[in-house]
C-alpha positions as CSV (number, residue, x, y, z in Angstrom):
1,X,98.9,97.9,107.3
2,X,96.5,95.4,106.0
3,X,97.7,91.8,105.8
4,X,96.5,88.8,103.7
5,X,95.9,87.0,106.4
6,X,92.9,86.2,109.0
7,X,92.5,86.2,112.7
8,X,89.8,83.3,113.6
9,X,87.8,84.3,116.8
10,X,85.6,81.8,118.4
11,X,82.4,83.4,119.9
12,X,83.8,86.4,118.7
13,X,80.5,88.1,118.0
14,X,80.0,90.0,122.1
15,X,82.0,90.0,125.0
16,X,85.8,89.9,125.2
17,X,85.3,88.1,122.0
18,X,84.3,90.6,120.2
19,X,87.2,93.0,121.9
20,X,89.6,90.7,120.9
21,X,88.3,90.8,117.5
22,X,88.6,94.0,117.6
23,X,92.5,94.1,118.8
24,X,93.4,92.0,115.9
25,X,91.9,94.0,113.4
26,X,93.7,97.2,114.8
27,X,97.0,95.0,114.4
28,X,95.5,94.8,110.5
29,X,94.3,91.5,110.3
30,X,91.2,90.5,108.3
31,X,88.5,89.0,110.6
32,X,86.4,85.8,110.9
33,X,84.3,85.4,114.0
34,X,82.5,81.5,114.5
35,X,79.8,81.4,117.1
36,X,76.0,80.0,117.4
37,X,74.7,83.5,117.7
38,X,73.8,84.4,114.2
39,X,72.1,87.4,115.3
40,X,75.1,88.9,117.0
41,X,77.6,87.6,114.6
42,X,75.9,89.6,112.1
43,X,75.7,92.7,114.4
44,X,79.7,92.1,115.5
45,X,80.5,91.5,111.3
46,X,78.8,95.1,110.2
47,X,79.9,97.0,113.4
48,X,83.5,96.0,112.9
49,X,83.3,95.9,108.9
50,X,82.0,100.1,110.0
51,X,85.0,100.5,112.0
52,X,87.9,98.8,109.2
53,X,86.5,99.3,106.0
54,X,89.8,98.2,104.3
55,X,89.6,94.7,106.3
56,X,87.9,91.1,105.4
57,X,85.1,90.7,108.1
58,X,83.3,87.3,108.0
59,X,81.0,85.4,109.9
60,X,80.2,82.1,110.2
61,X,77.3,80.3,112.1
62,X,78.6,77.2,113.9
63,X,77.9,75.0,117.0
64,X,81.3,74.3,118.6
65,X,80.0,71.6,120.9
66,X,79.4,68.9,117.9
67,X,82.1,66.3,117.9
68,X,83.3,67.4,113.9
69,X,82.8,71.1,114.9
70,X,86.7,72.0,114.3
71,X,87.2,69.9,111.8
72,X,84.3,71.5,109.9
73,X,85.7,74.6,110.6
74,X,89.3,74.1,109.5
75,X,87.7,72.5,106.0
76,X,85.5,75.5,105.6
77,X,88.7,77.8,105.9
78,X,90.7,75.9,103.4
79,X,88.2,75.8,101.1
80,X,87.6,79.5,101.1
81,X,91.1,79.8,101.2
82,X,91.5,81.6,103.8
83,X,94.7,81.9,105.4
84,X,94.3,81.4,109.6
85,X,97.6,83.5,111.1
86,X,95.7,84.3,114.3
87,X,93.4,81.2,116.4
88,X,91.8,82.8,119.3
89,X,89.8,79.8,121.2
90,X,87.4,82.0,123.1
91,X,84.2,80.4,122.9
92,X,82.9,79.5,126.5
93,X,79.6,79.4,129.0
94,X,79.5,79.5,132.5
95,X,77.0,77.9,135.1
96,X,77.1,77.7,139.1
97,X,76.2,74.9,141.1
98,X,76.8,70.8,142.0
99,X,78.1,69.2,138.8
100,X,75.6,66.2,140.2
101,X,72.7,68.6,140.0
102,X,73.0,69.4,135.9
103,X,72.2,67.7,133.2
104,X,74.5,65.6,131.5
105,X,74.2,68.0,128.2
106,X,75.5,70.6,130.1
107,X,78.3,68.8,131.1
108,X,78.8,68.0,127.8
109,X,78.5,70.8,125.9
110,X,80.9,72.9,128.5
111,X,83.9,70.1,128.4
112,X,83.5,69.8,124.4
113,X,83.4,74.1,124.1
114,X,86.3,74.2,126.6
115,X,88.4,71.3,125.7
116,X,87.8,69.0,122.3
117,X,87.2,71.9,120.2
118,X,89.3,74.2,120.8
119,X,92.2,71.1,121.6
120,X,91.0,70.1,117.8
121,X,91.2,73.6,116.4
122,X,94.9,73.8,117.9
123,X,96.0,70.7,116.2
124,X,94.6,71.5,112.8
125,X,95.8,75.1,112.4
126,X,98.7,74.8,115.1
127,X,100.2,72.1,112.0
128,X,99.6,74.9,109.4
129,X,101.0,77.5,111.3
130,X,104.2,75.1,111.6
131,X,104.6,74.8,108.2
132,X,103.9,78.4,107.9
133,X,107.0,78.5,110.5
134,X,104.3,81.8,111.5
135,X,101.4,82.0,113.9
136,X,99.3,83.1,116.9
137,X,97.6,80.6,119.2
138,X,95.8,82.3,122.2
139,X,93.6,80.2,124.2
140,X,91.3,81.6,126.9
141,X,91.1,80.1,130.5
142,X,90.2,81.6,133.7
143,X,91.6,82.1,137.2
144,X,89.5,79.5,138.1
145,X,91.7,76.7,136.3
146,X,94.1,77.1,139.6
147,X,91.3,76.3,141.7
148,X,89.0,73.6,142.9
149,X,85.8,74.6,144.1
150,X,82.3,73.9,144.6
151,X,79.7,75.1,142.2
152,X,82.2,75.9,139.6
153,X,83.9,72.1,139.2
154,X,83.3,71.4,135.1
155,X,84.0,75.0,134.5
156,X,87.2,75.1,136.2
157,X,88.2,71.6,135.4
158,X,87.6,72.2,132.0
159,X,89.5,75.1,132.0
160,X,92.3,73.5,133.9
161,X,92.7,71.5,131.1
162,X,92.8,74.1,128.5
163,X,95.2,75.7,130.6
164,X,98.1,72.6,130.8
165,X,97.4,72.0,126.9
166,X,98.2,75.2,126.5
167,X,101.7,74.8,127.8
168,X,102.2,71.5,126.4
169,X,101.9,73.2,122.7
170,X,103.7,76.4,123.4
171,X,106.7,74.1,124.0
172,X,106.2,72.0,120.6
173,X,105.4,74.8,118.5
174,X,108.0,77.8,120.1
175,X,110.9,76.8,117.6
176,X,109.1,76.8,114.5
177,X,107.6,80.6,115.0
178,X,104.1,79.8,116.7
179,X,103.4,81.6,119.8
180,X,101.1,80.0,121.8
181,X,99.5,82.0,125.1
182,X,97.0,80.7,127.6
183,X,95.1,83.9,129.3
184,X,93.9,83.5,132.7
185,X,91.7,86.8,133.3
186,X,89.2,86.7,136.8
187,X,86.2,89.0,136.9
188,X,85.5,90.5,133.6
189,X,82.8,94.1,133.7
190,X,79.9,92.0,132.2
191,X,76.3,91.7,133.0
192,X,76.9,87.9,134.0
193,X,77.5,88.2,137.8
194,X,74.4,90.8,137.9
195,X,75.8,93.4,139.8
196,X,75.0,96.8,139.7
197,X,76.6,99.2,138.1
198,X,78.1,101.4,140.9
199,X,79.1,98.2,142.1
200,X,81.1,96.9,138.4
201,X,82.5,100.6,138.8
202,X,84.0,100.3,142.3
203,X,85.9,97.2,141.4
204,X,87.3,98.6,138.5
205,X,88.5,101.2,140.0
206,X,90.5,98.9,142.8
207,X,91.5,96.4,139.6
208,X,89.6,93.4,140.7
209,X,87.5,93.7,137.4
210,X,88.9,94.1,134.0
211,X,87.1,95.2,130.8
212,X,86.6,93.0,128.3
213,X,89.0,95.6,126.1
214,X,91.8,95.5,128.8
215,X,92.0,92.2,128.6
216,X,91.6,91.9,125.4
217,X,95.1,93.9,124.6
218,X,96.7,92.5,127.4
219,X,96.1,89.0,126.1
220,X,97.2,90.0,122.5
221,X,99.8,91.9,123.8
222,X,101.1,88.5,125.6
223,X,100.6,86.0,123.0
224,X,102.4,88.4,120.4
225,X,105.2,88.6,122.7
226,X,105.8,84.9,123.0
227,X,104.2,84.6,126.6
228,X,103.5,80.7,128.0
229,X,100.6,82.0,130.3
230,X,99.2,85.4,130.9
231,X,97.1,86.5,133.5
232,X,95.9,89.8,133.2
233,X,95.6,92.1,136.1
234,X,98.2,91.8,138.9
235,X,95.5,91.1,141.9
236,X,95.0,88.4,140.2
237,X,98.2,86.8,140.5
238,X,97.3,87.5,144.8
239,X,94.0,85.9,144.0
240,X,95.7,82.7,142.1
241,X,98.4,82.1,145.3
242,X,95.3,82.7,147.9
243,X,93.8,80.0,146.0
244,X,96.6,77.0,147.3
245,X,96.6,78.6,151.0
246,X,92.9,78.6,151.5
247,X,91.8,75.9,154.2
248,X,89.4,73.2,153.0
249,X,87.1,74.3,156.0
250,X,86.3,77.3,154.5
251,X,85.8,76.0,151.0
252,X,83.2,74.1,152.8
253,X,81.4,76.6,154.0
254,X,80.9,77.8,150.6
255,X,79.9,74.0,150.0
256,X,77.3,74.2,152.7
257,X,75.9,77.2,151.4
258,X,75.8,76.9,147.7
259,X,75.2,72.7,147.2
């Protein structure tokens, strides 16, 4: 059934973005996906305006790591009047190696994708969703917010933090009808850790790596259920408990190797 009402999907336009664009739509929601790819947004709008013709598919160009990014965003909705049931903070980008050793851009960009905007983006359509007394929050983390590692410090520090804001807001906005979900997924089948193929296949097969579409309805599945914090495949909870009993002499193995 088609509703009035839209599902906002940051760097929704590839990825599990784009296949949690797609969940949202199946659940009849009208779609607006926000990234800096204008090429692929327009690519993601027509191949998911193909697949629901009786759906609203927008997209909208936008660099989420500019300090009035969200608030932008939230002004450009209301004055379209468009009515934002459904927030999926998604946006992300990923680097390896010492914090010390990157530019401070890059650490800038990754804390303000990861944290401000999508902090700022809760606040503004979290307090419309409470008035609403109706709404979907679903922020995405990583595994790697439970962990403290070399090479990956910004990225999983920044998604630590999305991680406990997460919670913090599930709590405020439970009782007025706003779910609020924080998923957690580890190695997604993507091109980004370039592995081969047989490879990606193996490790699906054993459940260490998830596609982009299971995660994607196992994160919407959560957050529509009212879950706090989802993480979606369970070797990944093993991989999340590993992560407090693993010696620091090993982690600095990977230190000496890697930094």
């Amino acid at each position: 059934m088609k509703k009035e009402t839209y599902a906002l999907i940051t760097g929704g336009c590839s990825g599990i973005g784009y296949a949690y664009a797609e969940e949202w739509a199946k659940r009849g929601y009208n779609i607006l996906i926000v990234s800096n790819r204008e090429d692929l947004n327009a690519e993601a709008q027509n191949k998911l305006q193909a697949a629901f013709p009786q759906l609203s598919i927008l997209a909208r160009y936008q660099d989420l790591t500019l300090s009035d990014a969200a608030l932008e965003l939230f002004n450009f909705c209301q004055n379209e009047r468009l009515t934002v049931e459904v927030l999926v903070n998604n946006a992300g980008m990923f680097y390896f190696g010492a914090a010390v050793e990157k530019s401070m851009s890059q650490t800038h960009n990754m804390t303000m994708l990861h944290c401000t905007t999508p902090a700022d983006l809760c606040v503004l359509f979290g307090k419309t969703m409470k008035e609403r007394r109706c709404g979907y929050i679903l922020n995405a983390a990583s595994i790697t917010a439970f962990m403290s590692f070399p090479t990956i410090a910004v990225y999983q520090a920044s998604k630590a933090y999305l991680l406990r804001f997460s919670k913090g807001i599930h709590y405020e906005l439970s009782h007025y009808g706003v779910k609020v979900c924080c998923v957690c997924p580890g190695a997604v089948d993507t091109d980004l850790y370039n592995l081969p193929v047989n490879i990606r296949k193996r490790l699906r097969a054993i459940g260490i790596m998830l596609s982009p579409e299971q995660i994607a309805r196992r994160g919407v599945r959560a957050t529509m259920h009212g879950r706090k914090v989802k993480i979606p495949g369970i070797i990944n909870y093993f991989f999340v408990f590993l992560c407090f009993l693993l010696p620091s002499f090993l982690i600095n193995l990977v230190k000496r190797k890697f930094v």
